[in-house]
N, C-alpha and C positions, 0 to 999 in steps of 0.2 A: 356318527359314522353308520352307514347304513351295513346291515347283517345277513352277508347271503350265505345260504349255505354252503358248507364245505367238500371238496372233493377227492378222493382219495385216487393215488396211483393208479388202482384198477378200473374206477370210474374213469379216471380219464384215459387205459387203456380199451375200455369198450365203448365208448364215446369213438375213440379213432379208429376204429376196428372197421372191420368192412358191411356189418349191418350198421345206417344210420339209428341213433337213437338220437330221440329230440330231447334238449334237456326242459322243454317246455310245450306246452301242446296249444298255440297259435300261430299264427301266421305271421308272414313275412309281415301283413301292414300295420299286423299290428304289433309283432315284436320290436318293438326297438333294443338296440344294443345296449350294452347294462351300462347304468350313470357308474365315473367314474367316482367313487367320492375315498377319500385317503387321507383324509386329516387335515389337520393343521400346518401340516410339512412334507414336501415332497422327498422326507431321504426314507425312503421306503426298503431299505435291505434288509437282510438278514430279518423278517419276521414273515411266520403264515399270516398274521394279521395285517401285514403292509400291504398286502390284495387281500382285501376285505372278502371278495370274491373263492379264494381258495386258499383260506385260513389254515386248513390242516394239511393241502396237497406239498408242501414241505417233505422233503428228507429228515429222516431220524433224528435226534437232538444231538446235535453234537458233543462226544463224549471221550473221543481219543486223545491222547498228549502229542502233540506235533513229532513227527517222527526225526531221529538222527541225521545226521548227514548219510552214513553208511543205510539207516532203511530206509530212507527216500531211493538210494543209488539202487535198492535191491526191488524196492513196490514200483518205481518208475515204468519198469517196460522200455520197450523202443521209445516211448515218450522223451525220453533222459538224455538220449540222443539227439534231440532235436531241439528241446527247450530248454534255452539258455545255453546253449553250444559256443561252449569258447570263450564263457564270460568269466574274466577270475576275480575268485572273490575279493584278494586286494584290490583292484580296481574298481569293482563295486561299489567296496567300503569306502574309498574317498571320492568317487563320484556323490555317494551320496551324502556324505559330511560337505563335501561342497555344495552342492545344492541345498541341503539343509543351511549352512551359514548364508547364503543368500535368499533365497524368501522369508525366511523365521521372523515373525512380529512378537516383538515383547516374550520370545521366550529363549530359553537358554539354550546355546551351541551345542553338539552332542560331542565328546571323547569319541577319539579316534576307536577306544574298546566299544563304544555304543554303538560308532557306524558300526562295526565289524559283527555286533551281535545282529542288527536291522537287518545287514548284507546276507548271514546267513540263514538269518530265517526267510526271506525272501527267495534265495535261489534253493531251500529245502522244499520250502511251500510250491514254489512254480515246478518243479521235478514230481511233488506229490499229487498236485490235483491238474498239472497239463495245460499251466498256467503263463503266458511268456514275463519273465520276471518284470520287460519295461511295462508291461499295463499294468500290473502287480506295483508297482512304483506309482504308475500315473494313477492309477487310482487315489491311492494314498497321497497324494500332492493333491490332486483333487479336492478331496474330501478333509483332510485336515492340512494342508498345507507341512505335514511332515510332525505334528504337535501329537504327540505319544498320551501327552493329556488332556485333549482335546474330548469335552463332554457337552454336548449340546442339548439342552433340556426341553422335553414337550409337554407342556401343562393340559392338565385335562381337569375341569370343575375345582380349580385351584390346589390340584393334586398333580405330583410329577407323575407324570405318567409312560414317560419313555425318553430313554439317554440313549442319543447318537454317540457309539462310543469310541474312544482311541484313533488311533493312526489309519482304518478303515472305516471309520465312522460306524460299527457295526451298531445297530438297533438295538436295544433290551427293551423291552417293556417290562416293565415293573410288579412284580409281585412281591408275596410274603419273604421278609428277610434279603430282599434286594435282589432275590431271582428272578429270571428271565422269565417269561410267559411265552416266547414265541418262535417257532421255526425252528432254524438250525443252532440257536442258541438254548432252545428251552433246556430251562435244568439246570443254566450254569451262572455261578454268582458275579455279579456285575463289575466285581472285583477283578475276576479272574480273566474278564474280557480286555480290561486294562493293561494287562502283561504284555509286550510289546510282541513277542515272539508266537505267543497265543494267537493274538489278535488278526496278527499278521495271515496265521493259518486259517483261522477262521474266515478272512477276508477271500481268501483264494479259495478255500471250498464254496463259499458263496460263490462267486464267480464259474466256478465248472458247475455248482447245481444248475443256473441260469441257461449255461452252455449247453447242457447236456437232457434240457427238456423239460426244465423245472419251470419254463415261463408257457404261455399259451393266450392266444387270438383265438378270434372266431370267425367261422367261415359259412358260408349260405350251401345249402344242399336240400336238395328233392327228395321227398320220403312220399310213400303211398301209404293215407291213414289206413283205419277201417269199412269206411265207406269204398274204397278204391282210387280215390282222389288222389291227383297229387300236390302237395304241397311244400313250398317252399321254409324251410326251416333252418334256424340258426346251431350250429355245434359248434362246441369248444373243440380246436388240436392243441396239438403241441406249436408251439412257434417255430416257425422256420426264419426269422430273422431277415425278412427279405429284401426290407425298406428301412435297419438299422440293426445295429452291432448288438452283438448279444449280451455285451453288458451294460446297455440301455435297463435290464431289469434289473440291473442293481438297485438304479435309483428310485425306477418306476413300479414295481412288486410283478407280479404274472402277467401283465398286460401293459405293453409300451403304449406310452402317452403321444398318442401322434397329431397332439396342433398344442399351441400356444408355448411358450420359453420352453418348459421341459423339455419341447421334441430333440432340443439339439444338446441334450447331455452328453449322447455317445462321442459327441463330435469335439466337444470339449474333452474327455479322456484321449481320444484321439490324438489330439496335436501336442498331448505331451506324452502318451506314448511314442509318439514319432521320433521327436524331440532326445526322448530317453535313449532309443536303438539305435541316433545318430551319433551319441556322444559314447555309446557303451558296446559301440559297433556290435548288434545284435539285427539278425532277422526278426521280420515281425511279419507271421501268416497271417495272424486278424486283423492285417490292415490292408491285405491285397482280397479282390474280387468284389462283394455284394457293396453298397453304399452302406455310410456309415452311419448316415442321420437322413431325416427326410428331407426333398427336396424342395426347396421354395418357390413356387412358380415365377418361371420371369428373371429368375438369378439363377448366377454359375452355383453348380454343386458343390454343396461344401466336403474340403477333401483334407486328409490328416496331414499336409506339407501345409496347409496355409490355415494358420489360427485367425480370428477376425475378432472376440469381445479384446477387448485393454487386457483384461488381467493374462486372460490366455497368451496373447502377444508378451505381455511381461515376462511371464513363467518362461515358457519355449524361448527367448532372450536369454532368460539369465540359465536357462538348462545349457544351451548353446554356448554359452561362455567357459565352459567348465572345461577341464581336459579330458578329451578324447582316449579310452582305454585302445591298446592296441589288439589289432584282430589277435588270436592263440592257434598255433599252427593245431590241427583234427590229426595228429598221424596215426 
């Protein structure tokens, strides 16, 4: 894996700022755009190192215990009002025991007590980080098909060298004593990522760091060197999302993967977000306005009502099968 250096908050707030600063000092002909190179696996969350590019431009390591039901109600903000509005947690819980008894391969049904623990750490996590609880779900369907012990191993020089872990498939790379190296996990034992309720939180802080300006493109801009010249040169922003859903950087690290199979991750969370909000009667904001996934020349756009790989069609089937929660009167 190739080693760029790292960039921190402030760097990439004076990077956006209104004096251009070149992060390189040549030309458009001759900069090209930086090789994507990401390993051996495209689940790129949860680590600075999953964009090789800005290893340490990460938020803090995460170090708090998931909050209450009562301090979520109290940190939410007008947020609380609006995500997850209406959804009760019993219906949740056996939403999700039912969808878990039907996709689960080779592993064990969850107790009714289990949904009810998954349900609430779910609608705490989405009230804490501004998260709507059915992509908070579709991810996790996603990503581990709902398997709490789901641990996907990345070999490096015949060393493990990083576990996709739990219910969010969160990333550890591997250090002394099974600690994390990386991002919003550094610090915390690979153990502890396993917790379902942990995991869950973690998941969804991911998910707003992405949101909230943790990911970043590049953009061409004119700058006048020292001679007077003006030249065309490459800067990092923040991402604006504007040709896919912001939590395309889940899978893809700072910088969304825009051609070959990855481009259309977003759009695969999508259709089972959809899928989620139609059975748990929930709104879903991040699925109206910007496109989800990039578009294919030549083909209809792909849009979160119509899935198109097999399994995606399976999943959004058998999500659709399940009983419908009923709307909760707001008075």
């Amino acid at each position: 894996m190739s080693v760029v250096p790292s960039l921190t908050f402030r760097a990439i707030a004076l990077l956006s700022g209104a004096v251009a600063l070149p992060l390189a000092s040549t030309d458009l002909a001759t900069a090209a755009p930086p090789e994507r190179n990401y390993g051996e696996t495209t689940k790129l969350h949860s680590s600075g190192a999953v964009g090789p590019d800005l290893e340490s431009a990460t938020s803090p390591p995460y170090t708090e215990e998931p909050p209450t039901d009562d301090a979520a109600a109290t940190t939410g903000g007008e947020k609380e009002n609006v995500i997850g509005a209406g959804l009760e947690l019993g219906c949740l819980s056996r939403t999700i025991c039912a969808i878990k008894d039907k996709i689960r391969w080779q592993t064990a049904a969850w107790s009714p007590a289990q949904c009810n623990t998954i349900a609430t750490a779910v609608l705490t996590s989405a009230k804490r980080h501004g998260i709507s609880p059915s992509l908070l779900l579709a991810v996790m369907i996603n990503e581990s098909d709902l398997n709490e012990k789901a641990a996907r191993i990345t070999m490096r020089e015949n060393k493990v060298y990083a576990k996709d872990s739990g219910l969010m498939a969160l990333r550890c790379v591997l250090g002394k004593r099974d600690r994390c190296l990386n991002g919003n996990v550094r610090g915390l034992a690979w153990t502890a990522l396993m917790d379902p309720a942990t995991n869950i939180d973690l998941g969804a802080n991911e998910l707003a760091y992405w949101k909230n300006g943790g990911a970043v493109t590049r953009t061409i801009v004119k700058v006048r060197d020292a001679s007077g010249r003006v030249r065309p040169i490459y800067r990092t922003v923040p991402c604006r999302h504007k040709d896919h859903a912001y939590w395309a950087h889940y899978n893809h690290g700072p910088r969304y993967i825009d051609h070959g199979f990855a481009r259309h991750y977003p759009h695969r969370v999508a259709v089972l977000d959809h899928a989620l909000a139609a059975v748990l009667n929930l709104d879903t904001p991040e699925l109206r306005g910007a496109p989800v996934t990039m578009h294919d020349p030549g083909k209809r756009q792909r849009t979160p009502d119509r899935p198109l790989e097999p399994r995606y069609r399976k999943l959004c089937t058998q999500i659709h099968s399940v009983s419908t929660c009923s709307a909760v009167a707001l008075n």
